[in-house]
SEBATOR-420262 format. One record per residue: x, y, z of N, C-alpha, C, O in turn; residue number from 1; residue in three letters. Coordinates in steps of 0.2 Angstrom, whole numbers, padded with zeros to 4 digits. Last residue first. Layout:
<pts>
@nu = X nv = Y nw = Z cau = X cav = Y caw = Z cu = X cv = Y cw = Z ou = X ov = Y ow = Z num = NUM residu = ALA
...
</pts>
This chain:
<pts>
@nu = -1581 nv = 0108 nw = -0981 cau = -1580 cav = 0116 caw = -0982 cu = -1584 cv = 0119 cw = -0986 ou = -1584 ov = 0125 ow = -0986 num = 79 residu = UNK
@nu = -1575 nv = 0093 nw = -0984 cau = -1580 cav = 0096 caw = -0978 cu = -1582 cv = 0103 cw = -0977 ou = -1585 ov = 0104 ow = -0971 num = 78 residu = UNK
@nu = -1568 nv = 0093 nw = -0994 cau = -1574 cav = 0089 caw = -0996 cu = -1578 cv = 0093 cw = -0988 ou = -1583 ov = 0095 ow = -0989 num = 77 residu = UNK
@nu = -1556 nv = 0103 nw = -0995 cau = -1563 cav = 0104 caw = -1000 cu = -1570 cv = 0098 cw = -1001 ou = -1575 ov = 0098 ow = -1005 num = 76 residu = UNK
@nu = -1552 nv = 0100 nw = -0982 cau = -1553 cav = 0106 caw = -0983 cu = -1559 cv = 0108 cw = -0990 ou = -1564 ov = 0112 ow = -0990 num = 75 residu = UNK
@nu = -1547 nv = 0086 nw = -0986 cau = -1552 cav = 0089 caw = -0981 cu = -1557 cv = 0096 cw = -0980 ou = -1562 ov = 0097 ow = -0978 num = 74 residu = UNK
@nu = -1536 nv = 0090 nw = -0993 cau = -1542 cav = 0087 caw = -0998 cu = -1549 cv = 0088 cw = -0992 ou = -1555 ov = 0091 ow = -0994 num = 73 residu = UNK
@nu = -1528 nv = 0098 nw = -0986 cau = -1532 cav = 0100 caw = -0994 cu = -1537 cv = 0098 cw = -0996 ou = -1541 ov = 0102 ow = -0999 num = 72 residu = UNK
@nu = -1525 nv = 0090 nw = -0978 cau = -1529 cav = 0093 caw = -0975 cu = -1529 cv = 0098 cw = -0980 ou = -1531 ov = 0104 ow = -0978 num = 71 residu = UNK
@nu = -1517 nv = 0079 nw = -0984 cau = -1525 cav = 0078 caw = -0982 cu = -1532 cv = 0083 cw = -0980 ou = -1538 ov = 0083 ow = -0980 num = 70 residu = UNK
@nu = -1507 nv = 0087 nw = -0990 cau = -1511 cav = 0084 caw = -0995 cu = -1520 cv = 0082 cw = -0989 ou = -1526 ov = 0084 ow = -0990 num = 69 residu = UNK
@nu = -1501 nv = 0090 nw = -0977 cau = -1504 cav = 0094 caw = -0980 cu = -1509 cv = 0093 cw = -0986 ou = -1514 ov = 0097 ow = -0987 num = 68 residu = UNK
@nu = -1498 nv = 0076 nw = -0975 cau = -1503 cav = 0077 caw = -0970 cu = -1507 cv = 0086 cw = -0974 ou = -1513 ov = 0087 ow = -0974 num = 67 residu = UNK
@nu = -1488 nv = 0072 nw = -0985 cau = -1495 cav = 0070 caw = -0984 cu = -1499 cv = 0072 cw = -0981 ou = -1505 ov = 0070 ow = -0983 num = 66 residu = UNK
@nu = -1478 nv = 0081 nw = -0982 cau = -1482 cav = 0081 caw = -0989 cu = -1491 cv = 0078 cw = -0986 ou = -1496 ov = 0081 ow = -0985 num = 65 residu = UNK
@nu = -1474 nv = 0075 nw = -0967 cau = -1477 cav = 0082 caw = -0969 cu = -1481 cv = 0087 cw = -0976 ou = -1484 ov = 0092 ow = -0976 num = 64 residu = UNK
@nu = -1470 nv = 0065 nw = -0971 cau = -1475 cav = 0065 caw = -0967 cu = -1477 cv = 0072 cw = -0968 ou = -1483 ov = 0074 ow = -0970 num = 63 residu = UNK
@nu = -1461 nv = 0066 nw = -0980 cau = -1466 cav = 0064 caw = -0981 cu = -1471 cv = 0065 cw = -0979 ou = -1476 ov = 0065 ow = -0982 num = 62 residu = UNK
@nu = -1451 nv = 0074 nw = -0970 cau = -1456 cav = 0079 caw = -0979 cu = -1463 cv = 0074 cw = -0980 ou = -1469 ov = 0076 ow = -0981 num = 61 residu = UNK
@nu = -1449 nv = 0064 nw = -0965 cau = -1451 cav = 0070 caw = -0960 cu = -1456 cv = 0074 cw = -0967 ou = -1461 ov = 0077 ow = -0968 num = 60 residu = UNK
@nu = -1441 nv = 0056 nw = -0971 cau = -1446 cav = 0052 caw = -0969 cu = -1452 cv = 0059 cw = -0965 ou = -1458 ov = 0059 ow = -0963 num = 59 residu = UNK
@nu = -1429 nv = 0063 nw = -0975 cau = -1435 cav = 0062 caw = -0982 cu = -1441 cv = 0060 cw = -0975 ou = -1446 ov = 0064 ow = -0975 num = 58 residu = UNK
@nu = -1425 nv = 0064 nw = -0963 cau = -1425 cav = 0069 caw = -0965 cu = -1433 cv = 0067 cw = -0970 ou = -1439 ov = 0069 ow = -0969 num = 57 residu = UNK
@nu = -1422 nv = 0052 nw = -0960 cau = -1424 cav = 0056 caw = -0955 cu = -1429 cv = 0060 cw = -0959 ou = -1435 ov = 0060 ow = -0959 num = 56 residu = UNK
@nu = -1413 nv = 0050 nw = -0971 cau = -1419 cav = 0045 caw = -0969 cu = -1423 cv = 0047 cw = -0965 ou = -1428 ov = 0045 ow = -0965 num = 55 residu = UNK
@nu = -1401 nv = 0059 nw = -0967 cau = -1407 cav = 0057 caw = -0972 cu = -1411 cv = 0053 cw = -0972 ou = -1415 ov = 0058 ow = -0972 num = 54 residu = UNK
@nu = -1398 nv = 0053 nw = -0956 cau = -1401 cav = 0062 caw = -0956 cu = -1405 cv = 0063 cw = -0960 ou = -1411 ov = 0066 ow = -0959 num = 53 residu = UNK
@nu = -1392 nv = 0040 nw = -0958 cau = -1398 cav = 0042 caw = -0954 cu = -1402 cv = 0048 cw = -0955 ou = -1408 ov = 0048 ow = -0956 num = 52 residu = UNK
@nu = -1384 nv = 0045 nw = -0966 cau = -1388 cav = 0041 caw = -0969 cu = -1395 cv = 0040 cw = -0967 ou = -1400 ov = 0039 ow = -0970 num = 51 residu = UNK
@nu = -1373 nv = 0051 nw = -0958 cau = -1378 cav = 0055 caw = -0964 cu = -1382 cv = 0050 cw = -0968 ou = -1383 ov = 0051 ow = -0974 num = 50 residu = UNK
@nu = -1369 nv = 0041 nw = -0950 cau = -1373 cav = 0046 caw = -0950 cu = -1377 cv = 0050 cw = -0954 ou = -1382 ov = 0053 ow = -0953 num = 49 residu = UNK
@nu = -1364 nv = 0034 nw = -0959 cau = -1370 cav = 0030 caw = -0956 cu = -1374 cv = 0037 cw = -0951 ou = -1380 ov = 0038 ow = -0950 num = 48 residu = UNK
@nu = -1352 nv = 0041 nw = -0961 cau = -1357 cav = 0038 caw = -0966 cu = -1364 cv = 0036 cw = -0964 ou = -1369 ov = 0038 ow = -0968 num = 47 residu = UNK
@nu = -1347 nv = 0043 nw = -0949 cau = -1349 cav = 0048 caw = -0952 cu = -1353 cv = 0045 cw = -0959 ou = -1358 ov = 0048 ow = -0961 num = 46 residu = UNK
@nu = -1343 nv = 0028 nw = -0945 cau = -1348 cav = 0035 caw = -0941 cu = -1351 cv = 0041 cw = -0945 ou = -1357 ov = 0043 ow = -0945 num = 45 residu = UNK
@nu = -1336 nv = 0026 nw = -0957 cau = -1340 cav = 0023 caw = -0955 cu = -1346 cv = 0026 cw = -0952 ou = -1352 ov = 0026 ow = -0954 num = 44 residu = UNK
@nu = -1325 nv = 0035 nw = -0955 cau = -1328 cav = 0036 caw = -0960 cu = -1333 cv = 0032 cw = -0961 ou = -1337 ov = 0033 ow = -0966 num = 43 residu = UNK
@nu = -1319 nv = 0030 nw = -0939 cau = -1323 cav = 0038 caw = -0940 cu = -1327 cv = 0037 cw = -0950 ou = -1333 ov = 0039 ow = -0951 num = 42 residu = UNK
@nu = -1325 nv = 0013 nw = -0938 cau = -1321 cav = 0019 caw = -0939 cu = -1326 cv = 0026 cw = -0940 ou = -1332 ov = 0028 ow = -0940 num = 41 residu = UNK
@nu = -1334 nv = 0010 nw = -0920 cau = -1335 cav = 0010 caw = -0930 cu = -1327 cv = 0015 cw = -0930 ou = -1324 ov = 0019 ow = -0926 num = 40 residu = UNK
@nu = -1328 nv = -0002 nw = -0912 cau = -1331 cav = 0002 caw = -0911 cu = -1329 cv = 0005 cw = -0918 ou = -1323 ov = 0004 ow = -0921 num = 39 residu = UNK
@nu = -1334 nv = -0015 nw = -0902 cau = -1329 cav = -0015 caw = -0908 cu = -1334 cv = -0008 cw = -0911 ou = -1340 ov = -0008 ow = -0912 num = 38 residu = UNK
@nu = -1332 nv = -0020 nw = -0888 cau = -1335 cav = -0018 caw = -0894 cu = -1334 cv = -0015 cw = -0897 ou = -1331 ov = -0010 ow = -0895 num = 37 residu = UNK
@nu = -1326 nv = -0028 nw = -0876 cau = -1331 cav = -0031 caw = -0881 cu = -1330 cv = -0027 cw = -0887 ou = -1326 ov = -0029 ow = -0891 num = 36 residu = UNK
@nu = -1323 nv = -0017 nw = -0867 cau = -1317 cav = -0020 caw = -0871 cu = -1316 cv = -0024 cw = -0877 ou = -1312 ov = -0024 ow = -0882 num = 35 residu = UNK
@nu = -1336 nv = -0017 nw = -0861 cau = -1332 cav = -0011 caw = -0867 cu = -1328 cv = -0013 cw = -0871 ou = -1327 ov = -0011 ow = -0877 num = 34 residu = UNK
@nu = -1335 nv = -0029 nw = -0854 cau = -1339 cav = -0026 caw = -0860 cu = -1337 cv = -0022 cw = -0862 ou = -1338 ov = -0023 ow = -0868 num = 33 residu = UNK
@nu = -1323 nv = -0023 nw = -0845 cau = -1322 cav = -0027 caw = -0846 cu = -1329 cv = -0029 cw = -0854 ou = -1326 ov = -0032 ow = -0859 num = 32 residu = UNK
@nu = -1333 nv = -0010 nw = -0838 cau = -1326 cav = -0011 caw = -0843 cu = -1323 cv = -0017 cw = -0847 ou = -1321 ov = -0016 ow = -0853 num = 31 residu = UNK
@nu = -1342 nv = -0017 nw = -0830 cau = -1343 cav = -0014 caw = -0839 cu = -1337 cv = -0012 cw = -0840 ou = -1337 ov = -0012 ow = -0847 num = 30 residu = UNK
@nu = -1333 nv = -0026 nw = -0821 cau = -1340 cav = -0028 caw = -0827 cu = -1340 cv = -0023 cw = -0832 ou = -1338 ov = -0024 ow = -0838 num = 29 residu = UNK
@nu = -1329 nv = -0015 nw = -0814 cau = -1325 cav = -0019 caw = -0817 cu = -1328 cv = -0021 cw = -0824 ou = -1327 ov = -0019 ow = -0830 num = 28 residu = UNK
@nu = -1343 nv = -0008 nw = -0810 cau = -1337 cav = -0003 caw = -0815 cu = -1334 cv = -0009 cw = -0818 ou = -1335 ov = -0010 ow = -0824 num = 27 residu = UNK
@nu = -1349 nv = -0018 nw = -0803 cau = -1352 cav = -0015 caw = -0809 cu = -1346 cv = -0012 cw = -0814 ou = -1345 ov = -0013 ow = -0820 num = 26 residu = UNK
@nu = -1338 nv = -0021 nw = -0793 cau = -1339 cav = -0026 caw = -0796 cu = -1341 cv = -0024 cw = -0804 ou = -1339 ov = -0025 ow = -0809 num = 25 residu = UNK
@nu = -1339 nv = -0008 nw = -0786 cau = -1334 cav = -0010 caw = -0787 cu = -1333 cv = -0015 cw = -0794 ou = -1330 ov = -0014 ow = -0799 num = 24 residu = UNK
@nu = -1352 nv = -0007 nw = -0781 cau = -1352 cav = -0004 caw = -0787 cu = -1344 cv = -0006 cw = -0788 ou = -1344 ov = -0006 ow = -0794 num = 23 residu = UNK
@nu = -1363 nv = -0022 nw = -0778 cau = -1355 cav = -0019 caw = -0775 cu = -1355 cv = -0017 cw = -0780 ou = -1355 ov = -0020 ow = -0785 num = 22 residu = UNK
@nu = -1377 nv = -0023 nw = -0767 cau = -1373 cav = -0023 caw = -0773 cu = -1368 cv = -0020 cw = -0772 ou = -1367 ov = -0016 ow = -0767 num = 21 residu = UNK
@nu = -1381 nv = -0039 nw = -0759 cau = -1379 cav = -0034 caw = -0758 cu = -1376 cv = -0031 cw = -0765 ou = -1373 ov = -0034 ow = -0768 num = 20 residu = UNK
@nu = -1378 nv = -0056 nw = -0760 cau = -1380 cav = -0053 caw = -0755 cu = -1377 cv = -0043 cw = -0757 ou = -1371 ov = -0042 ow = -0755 num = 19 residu = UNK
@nu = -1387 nv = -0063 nw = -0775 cau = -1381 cav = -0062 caw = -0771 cu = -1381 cv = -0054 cw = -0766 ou = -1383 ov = -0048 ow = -0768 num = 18 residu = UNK
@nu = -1398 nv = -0076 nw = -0775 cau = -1395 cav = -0069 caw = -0777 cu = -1389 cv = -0068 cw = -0772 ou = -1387 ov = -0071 ow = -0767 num = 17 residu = UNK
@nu = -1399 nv = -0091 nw = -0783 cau = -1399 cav = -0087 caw = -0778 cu = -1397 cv = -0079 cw = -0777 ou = -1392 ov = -0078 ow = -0781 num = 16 residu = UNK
@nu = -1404 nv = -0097 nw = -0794 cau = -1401 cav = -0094 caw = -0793 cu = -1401 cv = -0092 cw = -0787 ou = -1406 ov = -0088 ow = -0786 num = 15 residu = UNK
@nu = -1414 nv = -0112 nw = -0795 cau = -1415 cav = -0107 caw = -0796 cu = -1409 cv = -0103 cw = -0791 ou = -1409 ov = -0105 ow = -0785 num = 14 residu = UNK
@nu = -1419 nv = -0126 nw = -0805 cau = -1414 cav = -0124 caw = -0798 cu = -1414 cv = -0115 cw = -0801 ou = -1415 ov = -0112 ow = -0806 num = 13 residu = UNK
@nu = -1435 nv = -0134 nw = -0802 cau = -1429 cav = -0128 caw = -0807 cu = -1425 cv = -0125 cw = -0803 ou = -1426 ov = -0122 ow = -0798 num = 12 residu = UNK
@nu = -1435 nv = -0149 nw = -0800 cau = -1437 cav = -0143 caw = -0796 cu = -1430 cv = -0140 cw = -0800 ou = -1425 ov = -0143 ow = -0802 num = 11 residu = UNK
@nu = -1441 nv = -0164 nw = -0809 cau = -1436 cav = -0159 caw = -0805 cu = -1438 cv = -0153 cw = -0805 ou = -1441 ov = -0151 ow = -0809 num = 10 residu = UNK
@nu = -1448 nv = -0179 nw = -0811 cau = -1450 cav = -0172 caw = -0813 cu = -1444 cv = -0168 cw = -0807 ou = -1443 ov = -0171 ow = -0802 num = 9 residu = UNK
@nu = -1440 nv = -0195 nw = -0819 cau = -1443 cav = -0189 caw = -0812 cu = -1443 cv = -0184 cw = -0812 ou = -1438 ov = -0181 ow = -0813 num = 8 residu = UNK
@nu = -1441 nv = -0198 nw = -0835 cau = -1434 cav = -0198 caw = -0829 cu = -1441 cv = -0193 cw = -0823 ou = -1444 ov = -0188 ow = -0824 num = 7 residu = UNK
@nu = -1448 nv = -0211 nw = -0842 cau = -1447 cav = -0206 caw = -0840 cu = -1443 cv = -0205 cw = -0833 ou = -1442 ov = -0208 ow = -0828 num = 6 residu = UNK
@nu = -1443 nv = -0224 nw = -0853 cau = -1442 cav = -0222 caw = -0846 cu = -1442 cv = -0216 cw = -0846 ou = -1437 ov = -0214 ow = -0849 num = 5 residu = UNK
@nu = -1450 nv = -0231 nw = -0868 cau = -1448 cav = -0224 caw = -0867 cu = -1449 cv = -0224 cw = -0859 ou = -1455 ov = -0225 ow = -0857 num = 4 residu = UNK
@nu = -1447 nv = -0249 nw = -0876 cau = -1447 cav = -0243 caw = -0872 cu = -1447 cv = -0237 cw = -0868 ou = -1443 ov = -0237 ow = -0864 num = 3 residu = UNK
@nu = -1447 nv = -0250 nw = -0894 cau = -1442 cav = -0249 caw = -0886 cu = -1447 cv = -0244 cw = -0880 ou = -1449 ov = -0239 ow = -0880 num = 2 residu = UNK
@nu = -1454 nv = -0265 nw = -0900 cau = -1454 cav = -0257 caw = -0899 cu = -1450 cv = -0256 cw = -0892 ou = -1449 ov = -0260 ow = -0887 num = 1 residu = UNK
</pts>
């Protein structure tokens, strides 16, 4: 059988912070991520918009079916 040498426990090297914030550096920075992102077509946005609206939309009736459904059935068992 081989062996196993354990290596010496080590101290987590830990970042040191940098002295101060510099909004200079922040602007660069997020410009430089915007240039990242890949930003939808117009018939894409509008798609996925009225997708949401819908979904919104149905999920708002449901809740509001239901709730009228309960406070029917409420109304004839506790009244």
């Amino acid at each position: 059988m081989v062996k196993k040498t354990e290596s010496p426990p080590t101290e987590p090297v830990i970042a040191e912070p940098q002295s101060g914030f510099n909004p200079v550096q922040l602007v660069r920075d997020s410009q430089a991520e915007l240039t990242k992102v890949i930003w939808p077509s117009r018939q894409q946005l509008i798609s996925e918009s009225l997708a949401v609206i819908a979904m919104v939309s149905l999920s708002a009736t449901t809740i509001y079916l239901v709730n009228n459904l309960f406070s029917w059935v409420a109304a004839k068992v506790f009244v």
